[in-house]
C-alpha positions as CSV (number, residue, x, y, z in Angstrom):
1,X,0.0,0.0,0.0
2,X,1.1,3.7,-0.4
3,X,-0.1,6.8,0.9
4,X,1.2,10.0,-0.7
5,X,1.8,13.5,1.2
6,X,-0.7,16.6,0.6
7,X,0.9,19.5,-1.6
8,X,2.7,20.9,1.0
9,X,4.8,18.4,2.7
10,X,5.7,20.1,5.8
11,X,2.7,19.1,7.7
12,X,0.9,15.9,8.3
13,X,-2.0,15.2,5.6
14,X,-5.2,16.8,6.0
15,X,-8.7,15.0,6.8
16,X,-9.6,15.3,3.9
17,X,-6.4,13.7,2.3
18,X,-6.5,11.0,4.8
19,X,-9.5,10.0,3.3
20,X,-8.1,9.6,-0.4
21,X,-5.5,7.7,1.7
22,X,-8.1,4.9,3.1
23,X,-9.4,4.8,-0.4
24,X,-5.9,3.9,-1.4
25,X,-5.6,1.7,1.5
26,X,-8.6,-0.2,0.7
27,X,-8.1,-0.5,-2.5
28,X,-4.8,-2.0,-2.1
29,X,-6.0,-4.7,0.2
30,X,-8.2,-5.8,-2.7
31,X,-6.7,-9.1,-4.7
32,X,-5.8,-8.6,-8.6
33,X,-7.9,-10.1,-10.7
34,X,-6.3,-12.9,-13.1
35,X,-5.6,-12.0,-16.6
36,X,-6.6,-14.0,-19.8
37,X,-5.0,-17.0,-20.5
38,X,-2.2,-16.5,-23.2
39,X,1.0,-17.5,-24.5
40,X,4.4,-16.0,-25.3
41,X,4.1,-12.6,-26.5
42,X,7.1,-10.1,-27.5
43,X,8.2,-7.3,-25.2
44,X,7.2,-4.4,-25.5
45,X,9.0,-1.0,-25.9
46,X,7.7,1.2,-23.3
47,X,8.5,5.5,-23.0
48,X,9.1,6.4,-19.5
49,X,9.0,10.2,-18.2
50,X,10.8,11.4,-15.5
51,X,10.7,14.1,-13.0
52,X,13.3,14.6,-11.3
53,X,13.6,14.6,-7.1
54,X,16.6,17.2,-6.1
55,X,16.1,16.9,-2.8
56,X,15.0,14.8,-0.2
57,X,13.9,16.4,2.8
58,X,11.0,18.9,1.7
59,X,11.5,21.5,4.7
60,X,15.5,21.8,3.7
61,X,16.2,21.3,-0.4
62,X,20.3,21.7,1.2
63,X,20.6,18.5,3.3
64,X,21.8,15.6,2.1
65,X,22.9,13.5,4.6
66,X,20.0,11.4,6.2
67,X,21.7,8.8,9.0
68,X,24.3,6.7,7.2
69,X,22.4,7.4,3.7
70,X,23.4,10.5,1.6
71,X,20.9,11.2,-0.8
72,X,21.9,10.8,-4.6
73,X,18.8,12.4,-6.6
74,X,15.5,10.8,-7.1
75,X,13.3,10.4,-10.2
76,X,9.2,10.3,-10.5
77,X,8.2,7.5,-13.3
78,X,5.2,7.9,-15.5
79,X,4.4,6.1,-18.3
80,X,1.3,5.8,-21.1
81,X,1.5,1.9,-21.2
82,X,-1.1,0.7,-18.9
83,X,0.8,-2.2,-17.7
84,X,2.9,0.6,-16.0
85,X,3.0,0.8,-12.1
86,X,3.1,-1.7,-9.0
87,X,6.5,-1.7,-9.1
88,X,7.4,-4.2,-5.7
89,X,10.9,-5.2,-6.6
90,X,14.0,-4.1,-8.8
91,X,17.5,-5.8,-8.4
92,X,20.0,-3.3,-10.4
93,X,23.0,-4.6,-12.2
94,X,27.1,-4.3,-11.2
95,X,27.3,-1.7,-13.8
96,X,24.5,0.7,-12.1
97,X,22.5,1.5,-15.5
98,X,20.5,-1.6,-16.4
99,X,17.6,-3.4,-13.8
100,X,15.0,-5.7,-14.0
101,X,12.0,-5.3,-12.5
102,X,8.9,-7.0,-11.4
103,X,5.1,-5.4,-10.9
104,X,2.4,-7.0,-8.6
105,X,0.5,-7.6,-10.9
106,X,2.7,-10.0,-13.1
107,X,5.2,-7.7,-15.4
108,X,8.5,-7.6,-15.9
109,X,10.1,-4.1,-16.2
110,X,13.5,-3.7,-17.3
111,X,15.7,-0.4,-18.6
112,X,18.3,1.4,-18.5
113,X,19.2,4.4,-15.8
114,X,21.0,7.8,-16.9
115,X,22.9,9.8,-14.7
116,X,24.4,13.1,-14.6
117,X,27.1,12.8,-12.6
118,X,25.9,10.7,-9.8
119,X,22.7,12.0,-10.0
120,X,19.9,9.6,-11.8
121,X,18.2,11.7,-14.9
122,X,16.2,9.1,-16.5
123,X,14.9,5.7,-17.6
124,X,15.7,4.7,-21.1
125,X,15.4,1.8,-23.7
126,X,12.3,0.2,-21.8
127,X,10.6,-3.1,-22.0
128,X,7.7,-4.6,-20.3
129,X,6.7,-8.5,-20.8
130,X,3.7,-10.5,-18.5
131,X,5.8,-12.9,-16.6
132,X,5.4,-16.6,-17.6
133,X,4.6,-19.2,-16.2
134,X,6.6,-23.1,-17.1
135,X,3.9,-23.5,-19.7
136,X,4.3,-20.2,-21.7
137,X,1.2,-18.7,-20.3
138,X,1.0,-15.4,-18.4
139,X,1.5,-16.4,-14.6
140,X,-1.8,-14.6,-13.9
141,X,-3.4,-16.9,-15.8
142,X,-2.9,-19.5,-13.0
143,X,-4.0,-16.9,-10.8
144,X,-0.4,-16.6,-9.6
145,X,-0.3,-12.5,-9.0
146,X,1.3,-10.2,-6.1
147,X,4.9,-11.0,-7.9
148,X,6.4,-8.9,-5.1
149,X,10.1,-10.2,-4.8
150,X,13.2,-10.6,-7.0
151,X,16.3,-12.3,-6.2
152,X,19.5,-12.8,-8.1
153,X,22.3,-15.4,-9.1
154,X,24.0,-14.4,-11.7
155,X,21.9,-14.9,-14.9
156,X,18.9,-17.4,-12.9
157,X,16.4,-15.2,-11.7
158,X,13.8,-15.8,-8.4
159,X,10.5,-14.3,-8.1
160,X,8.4,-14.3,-4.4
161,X,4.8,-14.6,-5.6
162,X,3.0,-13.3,-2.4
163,X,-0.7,-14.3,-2.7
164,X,0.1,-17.9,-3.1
165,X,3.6,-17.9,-1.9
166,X,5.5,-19.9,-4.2
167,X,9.1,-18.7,-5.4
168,X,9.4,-19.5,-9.3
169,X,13.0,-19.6,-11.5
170,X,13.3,-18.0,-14.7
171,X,17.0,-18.4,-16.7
172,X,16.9,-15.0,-17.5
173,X,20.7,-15.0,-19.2
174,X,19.3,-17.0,-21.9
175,X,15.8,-16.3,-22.8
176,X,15.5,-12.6,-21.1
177,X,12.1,-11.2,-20.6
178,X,10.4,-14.6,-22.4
179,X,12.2,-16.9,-19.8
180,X,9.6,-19.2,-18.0
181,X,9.4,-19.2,-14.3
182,X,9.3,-23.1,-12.6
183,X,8.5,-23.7,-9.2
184,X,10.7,-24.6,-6.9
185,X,10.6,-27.1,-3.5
186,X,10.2,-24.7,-0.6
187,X,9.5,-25.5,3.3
188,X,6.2,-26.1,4.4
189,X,6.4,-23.4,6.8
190,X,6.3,-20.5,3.3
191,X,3.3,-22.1,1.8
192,X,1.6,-22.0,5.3
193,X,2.2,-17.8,5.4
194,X,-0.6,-15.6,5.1
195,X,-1.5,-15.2,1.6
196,X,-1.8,-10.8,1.8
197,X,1.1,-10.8,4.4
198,X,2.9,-13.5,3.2
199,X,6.5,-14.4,1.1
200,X,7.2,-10.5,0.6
201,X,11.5,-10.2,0.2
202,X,14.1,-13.1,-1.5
203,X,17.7,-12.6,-1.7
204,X,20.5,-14.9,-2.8
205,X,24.0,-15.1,-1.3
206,X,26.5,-15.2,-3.9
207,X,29.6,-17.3,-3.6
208,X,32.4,-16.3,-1.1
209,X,29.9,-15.9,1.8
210,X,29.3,-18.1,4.5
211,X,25.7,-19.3,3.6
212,X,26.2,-19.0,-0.5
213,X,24.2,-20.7,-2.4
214,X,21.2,-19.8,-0.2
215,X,18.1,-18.3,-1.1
216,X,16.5,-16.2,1.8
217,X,13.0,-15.9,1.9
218,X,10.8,-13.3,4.4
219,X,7.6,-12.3,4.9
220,X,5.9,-9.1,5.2
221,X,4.2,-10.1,8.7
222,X,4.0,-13.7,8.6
223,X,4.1,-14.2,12.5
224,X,5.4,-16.6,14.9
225,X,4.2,-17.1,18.3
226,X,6.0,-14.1,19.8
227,X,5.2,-12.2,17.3
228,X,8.4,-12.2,15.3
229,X,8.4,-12.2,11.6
230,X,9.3,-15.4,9.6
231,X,12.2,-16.1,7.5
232,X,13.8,-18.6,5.7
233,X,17.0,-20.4,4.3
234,X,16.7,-22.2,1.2
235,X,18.9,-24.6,-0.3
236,X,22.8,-23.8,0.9
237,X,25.1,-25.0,3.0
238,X,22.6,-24.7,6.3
239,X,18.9,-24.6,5.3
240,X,16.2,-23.9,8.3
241,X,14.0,-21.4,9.7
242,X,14.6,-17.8,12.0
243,X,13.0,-15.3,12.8
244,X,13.4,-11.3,12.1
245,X,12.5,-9.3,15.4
246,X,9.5,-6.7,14.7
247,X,9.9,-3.8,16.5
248,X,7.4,-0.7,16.1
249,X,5.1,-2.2,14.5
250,X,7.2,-1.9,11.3
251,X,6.5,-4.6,8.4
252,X,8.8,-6.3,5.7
253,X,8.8,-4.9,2.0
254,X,12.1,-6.3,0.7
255,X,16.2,-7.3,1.7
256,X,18.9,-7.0,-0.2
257,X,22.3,-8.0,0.5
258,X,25.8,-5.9,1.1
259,X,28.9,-6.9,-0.4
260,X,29.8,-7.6,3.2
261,X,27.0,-10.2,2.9
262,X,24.7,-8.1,5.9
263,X,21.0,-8.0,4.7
264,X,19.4,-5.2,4.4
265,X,15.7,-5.0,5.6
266,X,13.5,-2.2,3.5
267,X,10.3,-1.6,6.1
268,X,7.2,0.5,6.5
269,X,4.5,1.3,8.6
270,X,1.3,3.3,8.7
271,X,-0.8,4.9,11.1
272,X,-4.2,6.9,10.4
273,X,-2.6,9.3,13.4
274,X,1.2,9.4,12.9
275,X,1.0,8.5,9.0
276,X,3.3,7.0,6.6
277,X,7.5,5.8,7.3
278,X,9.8,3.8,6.0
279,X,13.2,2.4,7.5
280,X,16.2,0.4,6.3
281,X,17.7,-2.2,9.0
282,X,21.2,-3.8,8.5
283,X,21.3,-7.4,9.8
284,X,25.4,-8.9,10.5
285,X,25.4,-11.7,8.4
286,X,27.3,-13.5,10.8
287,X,24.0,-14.1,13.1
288,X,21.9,-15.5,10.3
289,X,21.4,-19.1,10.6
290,X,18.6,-21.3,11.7
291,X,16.5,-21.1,14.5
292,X,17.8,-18.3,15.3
293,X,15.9,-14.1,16.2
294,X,18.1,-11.5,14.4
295,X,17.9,-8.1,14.7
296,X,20.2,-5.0,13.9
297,X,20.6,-1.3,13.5
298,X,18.8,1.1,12.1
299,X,20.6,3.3,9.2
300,X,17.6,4.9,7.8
301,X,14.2,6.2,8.9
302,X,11.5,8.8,6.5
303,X,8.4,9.8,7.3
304,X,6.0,12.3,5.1
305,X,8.2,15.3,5.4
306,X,10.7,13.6,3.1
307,X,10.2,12.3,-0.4
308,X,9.0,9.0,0.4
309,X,5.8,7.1,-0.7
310,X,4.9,3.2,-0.7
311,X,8.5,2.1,-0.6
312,X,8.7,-1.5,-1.6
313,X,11.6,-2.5,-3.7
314,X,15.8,-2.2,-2.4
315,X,18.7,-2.8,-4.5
316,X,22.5,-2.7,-4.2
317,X,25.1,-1.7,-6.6
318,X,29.0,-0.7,-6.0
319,X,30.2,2.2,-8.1
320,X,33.6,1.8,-10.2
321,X,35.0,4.6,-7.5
322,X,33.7,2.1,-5.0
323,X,30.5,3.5,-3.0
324,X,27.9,1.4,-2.4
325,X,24.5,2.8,-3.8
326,X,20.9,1.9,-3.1
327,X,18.3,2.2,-5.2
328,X,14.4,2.2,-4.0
329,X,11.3,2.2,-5.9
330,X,7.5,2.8,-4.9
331,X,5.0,0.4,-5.5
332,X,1.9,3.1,-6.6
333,X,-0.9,0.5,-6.6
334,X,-1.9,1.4,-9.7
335,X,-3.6,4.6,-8.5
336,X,-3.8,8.3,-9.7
337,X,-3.2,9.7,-5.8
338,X,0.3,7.6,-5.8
339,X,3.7,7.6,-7.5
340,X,6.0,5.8,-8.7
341,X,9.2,7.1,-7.5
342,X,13.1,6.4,-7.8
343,X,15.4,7.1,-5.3
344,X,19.2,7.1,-4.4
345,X,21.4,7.2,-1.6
346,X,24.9,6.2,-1.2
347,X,25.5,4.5,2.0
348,X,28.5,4.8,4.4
349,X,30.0,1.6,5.3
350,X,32.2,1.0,8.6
């Protein structure tokens, strides 16, 4: 869900926008509807406009620095192609120009960013394909929507499928935006999550790490008896299940991984009295491991005052110099009172 600030951004939204905000809310809480059954289709060029975001912090355009994050330049994405929007995960490659994608409602999305400097400009050379399934057909048509995660080895790509969650493979080196997703075994405990809370974030640890070859799996608010969210190591060296500690009420929306190997948790929260924030947690990847509760510090917390909206997907990419950049991007529900915005930030590492 996503819940954009009124015009001016110093101040909390009015009544009166915090009812378009239920409307969003509601209407993000409602289940896509299935596409038509169908095959293999080309991609498709797509034009994306951007706006761009010079400043972060809407009550001082001059700061930059926002706890260990210093704030690159942001973009806001429109497009005419109707398939555009419900962007819910990106994974950005080494080279910090092309992505890949994924909407909630079944889409890939991949491009190319421009820079000026280090500052992102634009989106360019576009594509958009539905998603397949192992049969060729749309994975909608299976009923298999809220694509919500992306995870990354090399040219073999992993998408979280949240209403149903099931985790599909797709060899995107080879057959690119056509590639067909096929299921993959997962524990018992994923398919038990709930289906509108459920598999929300997947990352895979490359080799040269301790757990590499794994494929982590967590939920948005898939809860366990003390009310600590559920994770999961798949495959690797030391497969199992732990626990992420949820603290102030905050909720999963995706993890990425350092070079260093630490996850990074991208979370949000809302309230109809203290409104929208977002957060970015680092987890030591030295206390991930089964049946274990992690927790970690906190580099990053937004609320409304900042240029933030329904923050859902986190990517990291090392510059040639060698700063380590994240990229986020909002999922805007498909809805005219919501964005779809790019943002930035290079973050200081000990």
């Amino acid at each position: 869900m996503e819940f954009s600030a009124p015009d001016d951004r110093r101040f909390w939204p009015s009544p009166r926008a915090f009812a378009a905000l239920f409307v969003a809310f509601t209407i993000a809480t409602i289940p896509v509807a299935a596409q038509p059954s169908r095959f293999a289709e080309p991609p498709v060029s797509i034009e994306i406009s951007a706006k761009p975001i010079t400043a972060f912090d809407h009550r001082d355009s001059s700061r930059r620095q926002f706890g260990l994050l210093e704030f690159r330049g942001g973009l806001v994405l429109t497009s005419p192609f109707r398939e555009f929007g419900g962007i819910s995960s990106i994974r950005v490659q080494p080279d910090g120009e092309q992505f890949i994608a994924a909407s909630d409602k079944g889409w890939w999305l991949r491009g190319r960013i421009t820079y000026s400097g280090m500052r992102p400009t634009g989106i360019v050379d576009a594509e958009m394909a539905a998603i397949l399934g192992p049969d060729g057909r749309a994975l909608t048509a299976r009923r298999w929507y809220d694509t919500e995660s992306i995870a990354q080895d090399g040219g073999t790509l992993y998408v979280g499928i949240e209403r149903v969650n099931r985790i599909v493979r797709f060899d995107y080196g080879k057959d690119g935006l056509t590639a067909r997703g096929h299921p993959i075994d997962v524990p018992s405990g994923v398919r038990a999550l709930p289906n509108n809370k459920g598999l929300e974030a997947l990352a895979f640890v490359p080799r040269g790490l301790p757990l590499a070859g794994t494929l982590i799996a967590i939920s948005e608010r898939g809860l366990d008896k003390e009310g600590n969210i559920l994770a999961f190591l798949i495959g690797g060296p030391r497969p199992g299940t732990f626990t992420v500690r949820r603290t102030a009420d905050f909720d999963i929306s995706d993890a990425t991984l350092l070079p260093t190997g630490d996850l990074l948790l991208l979370e949000r929260k809302f309230s109809w009295t203290s409104g929208l924030f977002v957060r970015i947690r680092r987890i030591p990847q030295a206390e991930i491991r089964a049946g274990v509760i992690v927790d970690g510090p906190i580099l990053f917390e937004a609320d409304l005052g900042f240029e933030i909206d329904n923050m859902e997907g986190l990517s990291v990419h090392r510059t040639a110099s060698g700063e380590t950049v994240l990229t986020l991007i909002s999922d805007d529900n498909f809805s005219p009172l919501q964005r779809t915005i790019l943002l930035q930030f290079t973050l200081a590492l000990p």
